[in-house]
Structure formats: structure tokens, C-alpha cells
LOKOL-133078 format. One record per residue: residue in three letters; z, y, x of N, C-alpha, C, O in turn; residue number from 1. Coordinates in nm, 3 decimals, padded with zeros to 5 digits, m for minus. Example, Ala and Ser with C-alpha at 12.3 -4.5 7.8 and 13.67 -1.06 7.14 Angstrom:
<"ALA", <00.780, m00.569, 01.319>, <00.780, m00.450, 01.230>, <00.780, m00.330, 01.320>, <00.846, m00.332, 01.424>, 1>
<"SER", <00.708, m00.225, 01.285>, <00.714, m00.106, 01.367>, <00.787, 00.003, 01.290>, <00.804, 00.114, 01.341>, 2>
//
This chain:
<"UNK", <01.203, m00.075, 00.769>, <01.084, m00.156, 00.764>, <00.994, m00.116, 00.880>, <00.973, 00.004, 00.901>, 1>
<"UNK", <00.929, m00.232, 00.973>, <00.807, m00.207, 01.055>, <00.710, m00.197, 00.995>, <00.703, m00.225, 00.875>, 2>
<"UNK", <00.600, m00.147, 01.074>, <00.446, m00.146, 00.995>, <00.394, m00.151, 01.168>, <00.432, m00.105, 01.275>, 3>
<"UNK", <00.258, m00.257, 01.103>, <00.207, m00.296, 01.201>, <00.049, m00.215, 01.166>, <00.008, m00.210, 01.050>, 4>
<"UNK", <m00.017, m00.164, 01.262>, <m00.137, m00.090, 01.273>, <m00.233, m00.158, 01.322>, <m00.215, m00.224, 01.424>, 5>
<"UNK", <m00.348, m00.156, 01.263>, <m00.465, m00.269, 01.365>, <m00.603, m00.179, 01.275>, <m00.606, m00.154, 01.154>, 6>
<"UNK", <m00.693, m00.148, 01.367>, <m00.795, m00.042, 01.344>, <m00.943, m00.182, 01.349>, <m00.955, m00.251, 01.450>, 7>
<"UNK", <m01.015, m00.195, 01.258>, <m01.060, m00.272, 01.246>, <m01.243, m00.166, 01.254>, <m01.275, m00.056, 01.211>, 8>
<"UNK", <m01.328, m00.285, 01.338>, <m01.473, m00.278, 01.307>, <m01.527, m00.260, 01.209>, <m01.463, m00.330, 01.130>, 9>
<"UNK", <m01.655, m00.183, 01.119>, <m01.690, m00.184, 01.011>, <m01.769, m00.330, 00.948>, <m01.802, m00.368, 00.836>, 10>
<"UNK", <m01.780, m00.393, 01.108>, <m01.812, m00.589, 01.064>, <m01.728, m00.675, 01.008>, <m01.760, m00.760, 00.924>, 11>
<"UNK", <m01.604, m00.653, 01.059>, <m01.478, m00.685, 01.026>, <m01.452, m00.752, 00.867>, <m01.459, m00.663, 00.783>, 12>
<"UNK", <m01.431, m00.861, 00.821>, <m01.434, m00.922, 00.711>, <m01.256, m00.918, 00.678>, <m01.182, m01.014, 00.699>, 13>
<"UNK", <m01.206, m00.770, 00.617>, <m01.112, m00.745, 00.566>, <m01.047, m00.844, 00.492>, <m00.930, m00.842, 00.529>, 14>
<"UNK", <m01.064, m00.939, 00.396>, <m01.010, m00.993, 00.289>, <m00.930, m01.116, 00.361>, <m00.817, m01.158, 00.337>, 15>
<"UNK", <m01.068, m01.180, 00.498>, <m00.951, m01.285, 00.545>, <m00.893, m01.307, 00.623>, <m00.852, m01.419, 00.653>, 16>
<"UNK", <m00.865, m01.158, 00.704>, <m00.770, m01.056, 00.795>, <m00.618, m01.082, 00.718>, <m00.514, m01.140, 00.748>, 17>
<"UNK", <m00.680, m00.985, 00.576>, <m00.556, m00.999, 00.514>, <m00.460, m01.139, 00.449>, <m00.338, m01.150, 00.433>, 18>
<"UNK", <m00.563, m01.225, 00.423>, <m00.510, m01.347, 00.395>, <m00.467, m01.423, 00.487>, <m00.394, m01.516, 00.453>, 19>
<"UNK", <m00.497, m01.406, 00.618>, <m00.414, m01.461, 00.759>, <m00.321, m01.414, 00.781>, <m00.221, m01.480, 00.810>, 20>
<"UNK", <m00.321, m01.258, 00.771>, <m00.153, m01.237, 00.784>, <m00.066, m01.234, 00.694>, <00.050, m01.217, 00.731>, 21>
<"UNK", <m00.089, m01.245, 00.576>, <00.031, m01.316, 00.460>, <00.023, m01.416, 00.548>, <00.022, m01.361, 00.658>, 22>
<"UNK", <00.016, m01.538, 00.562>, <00.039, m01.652, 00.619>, <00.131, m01.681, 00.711>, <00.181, m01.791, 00.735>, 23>
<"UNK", <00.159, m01.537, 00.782>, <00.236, m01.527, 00.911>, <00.356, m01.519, 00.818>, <00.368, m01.463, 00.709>, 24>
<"UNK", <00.475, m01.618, 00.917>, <00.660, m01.580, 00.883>, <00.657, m01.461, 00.896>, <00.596, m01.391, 00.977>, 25>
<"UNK", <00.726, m01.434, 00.810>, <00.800, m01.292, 00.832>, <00.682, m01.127, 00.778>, <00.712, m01.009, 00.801>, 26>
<"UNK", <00.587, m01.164, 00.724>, <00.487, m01.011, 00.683>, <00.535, m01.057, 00.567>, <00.551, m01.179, 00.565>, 27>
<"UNK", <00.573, m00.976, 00.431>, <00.576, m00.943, 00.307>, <00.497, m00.907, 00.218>, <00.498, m00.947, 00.101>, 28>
<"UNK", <00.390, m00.798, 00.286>, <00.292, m00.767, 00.206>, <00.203, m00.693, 00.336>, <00.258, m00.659, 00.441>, 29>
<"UNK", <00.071, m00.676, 00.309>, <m00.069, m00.616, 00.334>, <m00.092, m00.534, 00.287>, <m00.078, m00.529, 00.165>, 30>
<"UNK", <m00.142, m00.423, 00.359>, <m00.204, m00.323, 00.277>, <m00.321, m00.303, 00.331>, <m00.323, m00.328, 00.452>, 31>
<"UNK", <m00.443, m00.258, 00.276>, <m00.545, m00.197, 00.321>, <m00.546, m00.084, 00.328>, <m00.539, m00.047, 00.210>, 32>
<"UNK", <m00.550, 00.015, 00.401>, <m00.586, 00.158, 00.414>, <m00.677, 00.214, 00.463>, <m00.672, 00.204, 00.585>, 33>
<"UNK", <m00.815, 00.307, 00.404>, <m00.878, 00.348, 00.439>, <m00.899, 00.481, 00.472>, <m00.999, 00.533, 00.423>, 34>
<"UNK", <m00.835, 00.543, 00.536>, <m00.844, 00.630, 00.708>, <m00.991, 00.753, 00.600>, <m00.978, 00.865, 00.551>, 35>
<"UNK", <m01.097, 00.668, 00.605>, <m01.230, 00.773, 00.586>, <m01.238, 00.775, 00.411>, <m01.312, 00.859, 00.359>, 36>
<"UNK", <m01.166, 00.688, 00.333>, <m01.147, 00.734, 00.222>, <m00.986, 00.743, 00.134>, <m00.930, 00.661, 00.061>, 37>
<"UNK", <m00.947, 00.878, 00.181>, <m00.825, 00.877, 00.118>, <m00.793, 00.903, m00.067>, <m00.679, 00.908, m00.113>, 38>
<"UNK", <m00.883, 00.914, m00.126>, <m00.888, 00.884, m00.217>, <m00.840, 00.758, m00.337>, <m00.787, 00.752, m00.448>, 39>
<"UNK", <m00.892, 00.673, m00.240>, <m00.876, 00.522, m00.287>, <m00.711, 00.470, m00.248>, <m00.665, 00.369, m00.301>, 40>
<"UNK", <m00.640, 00.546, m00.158>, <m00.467, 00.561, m00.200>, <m00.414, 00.643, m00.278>, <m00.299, 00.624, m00.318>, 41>
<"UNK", <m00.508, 00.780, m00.328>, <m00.453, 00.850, m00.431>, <m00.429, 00.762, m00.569>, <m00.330, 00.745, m00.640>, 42>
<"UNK", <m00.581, 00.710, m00.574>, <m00.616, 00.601, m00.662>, <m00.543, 00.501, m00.744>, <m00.525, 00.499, m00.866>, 43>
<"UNK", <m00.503, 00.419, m00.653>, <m00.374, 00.357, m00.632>, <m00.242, 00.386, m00.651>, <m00.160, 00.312, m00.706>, 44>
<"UNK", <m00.221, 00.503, m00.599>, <m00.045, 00.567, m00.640>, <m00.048, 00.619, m00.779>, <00.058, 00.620, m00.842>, 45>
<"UNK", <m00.155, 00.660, m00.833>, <m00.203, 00.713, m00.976>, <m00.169, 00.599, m01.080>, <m00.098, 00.606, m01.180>, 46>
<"UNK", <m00.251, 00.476, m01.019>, <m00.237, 00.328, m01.148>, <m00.143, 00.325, m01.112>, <m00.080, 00.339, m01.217>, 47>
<"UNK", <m00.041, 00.315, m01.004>, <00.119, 00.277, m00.987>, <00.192, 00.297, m01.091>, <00.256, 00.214, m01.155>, 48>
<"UNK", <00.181, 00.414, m01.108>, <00.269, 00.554, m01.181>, <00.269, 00.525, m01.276>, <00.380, 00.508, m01.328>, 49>
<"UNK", <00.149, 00.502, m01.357>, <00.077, 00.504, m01.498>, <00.137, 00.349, m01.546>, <00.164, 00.324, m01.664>, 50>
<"UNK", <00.153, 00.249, m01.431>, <00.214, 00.136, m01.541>, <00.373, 00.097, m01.492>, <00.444, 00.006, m01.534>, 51>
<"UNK", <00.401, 00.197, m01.392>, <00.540, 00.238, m01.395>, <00.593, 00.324, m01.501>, <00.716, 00.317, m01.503>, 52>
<"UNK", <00.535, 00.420, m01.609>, <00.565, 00.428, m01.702>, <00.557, 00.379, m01.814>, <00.646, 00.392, m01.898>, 53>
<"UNK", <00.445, 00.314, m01.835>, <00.370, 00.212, m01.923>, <00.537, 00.114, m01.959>, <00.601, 00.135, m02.062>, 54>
<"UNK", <00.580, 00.017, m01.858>, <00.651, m00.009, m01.881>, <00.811, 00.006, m01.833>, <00.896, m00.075, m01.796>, 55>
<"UNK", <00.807, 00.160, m01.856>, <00.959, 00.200, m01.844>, <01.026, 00.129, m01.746>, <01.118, 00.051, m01.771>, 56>
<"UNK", <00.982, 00.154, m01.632>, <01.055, 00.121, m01.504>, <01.095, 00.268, m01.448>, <01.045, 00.301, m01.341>, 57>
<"UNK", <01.165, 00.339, m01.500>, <01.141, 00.495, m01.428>, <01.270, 00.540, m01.308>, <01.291, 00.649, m01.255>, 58>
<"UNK", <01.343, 00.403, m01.292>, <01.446, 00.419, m01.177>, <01.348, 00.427, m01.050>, <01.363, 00.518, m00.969>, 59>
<"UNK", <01.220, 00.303, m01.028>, <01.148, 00.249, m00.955>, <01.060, 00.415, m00.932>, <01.076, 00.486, m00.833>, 60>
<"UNK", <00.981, 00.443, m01.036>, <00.901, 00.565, m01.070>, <00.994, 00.696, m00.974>, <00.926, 00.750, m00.886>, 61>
<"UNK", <01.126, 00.740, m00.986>, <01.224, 00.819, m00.926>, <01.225, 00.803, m00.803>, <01.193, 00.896, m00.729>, 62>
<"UNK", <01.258, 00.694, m00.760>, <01.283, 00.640, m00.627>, <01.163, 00.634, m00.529>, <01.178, 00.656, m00.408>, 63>
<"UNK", <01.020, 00.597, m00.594>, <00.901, 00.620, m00.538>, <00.904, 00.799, m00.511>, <00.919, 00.862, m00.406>, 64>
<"UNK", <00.891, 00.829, m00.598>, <00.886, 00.971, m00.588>, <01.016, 01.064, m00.497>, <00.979, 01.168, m00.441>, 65>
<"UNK", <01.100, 01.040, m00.490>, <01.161, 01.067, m00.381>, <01.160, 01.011, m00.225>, <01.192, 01.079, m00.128>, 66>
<"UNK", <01.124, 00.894, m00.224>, <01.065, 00.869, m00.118>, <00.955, 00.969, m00.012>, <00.972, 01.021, 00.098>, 67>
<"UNK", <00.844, 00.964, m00.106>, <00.745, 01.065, m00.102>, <00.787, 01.225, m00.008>, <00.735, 01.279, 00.089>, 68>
<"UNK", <00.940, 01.271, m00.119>, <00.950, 01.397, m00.094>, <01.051, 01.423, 00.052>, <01.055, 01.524, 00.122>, 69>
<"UNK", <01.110, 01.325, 00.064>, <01.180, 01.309, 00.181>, <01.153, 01.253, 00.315>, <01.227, 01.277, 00.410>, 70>
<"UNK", <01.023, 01.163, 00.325>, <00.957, 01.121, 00.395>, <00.873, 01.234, 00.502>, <00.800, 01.330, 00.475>, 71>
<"UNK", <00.926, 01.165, 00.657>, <00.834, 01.314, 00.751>, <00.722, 01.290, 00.753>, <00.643, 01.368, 00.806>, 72>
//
């Protein structure tokens, strides 16, 4: 998988950044990442987890988590 990087202004109207590039052939998904608050991806991988067990997906739950540990 590519990942495309684009460092945005704090004017910058995030939401329809992201809704333009879904639009584009070929992007799958968007992510927002915030650089000055890494928290708010801890955040996120936390609810992942929690309804990756919730509903017993725990191949998905494994596979995330090894990702993680093998990843440079």
C-alpha cells in the first residue's frame, strides 16, 4: 500500500480536503493524523480494539496487532 503525505495550514478546512480525495479513482480511505496530538490515534486504536472484541473479530484484532509488532 502507498500513503500519500500532505502537511496542511491550521486554516485549512480538513473535512472537505478529505471528502475530495475519497472522490479521487483509486484512494480507499483517508485518514486524519494529528502530528501535535498523538493521543487522538491512541484514541482511536483503543475504540478499534474494544469493538474488535465487542464483536469477536479476533483474527482481524491478531493481525492488527502483529502488524504493529513487525512494522519498522
Amino acid at each position: 500500500m502507498k500513503y500519500l503525505k500532505v502537511d496542511l495550514e491550521k486554516t485549512a478546512d480538513i473535512e472537505v480536503l478529505k471528502n475530495a480525495l475519497l472522490q479521487l479513482k483509486g484512494v480507499a480511505s483517508v485518514a486524519i493524523i494529528d502530528d501535535e496530538n498523538p493521543e487522538s490515534e491512541l484514541k482511536k486504536a483503543f475504540a478499534k480494539t474494544k469493538e474488535q472484541l465487542k464483536t469477536g473479530d479476533y483474527e482481524t484484532l491478531v493481525n492488527d496487532i502483529f502488524e504493529i509488532i513487525i512494522k519498522k
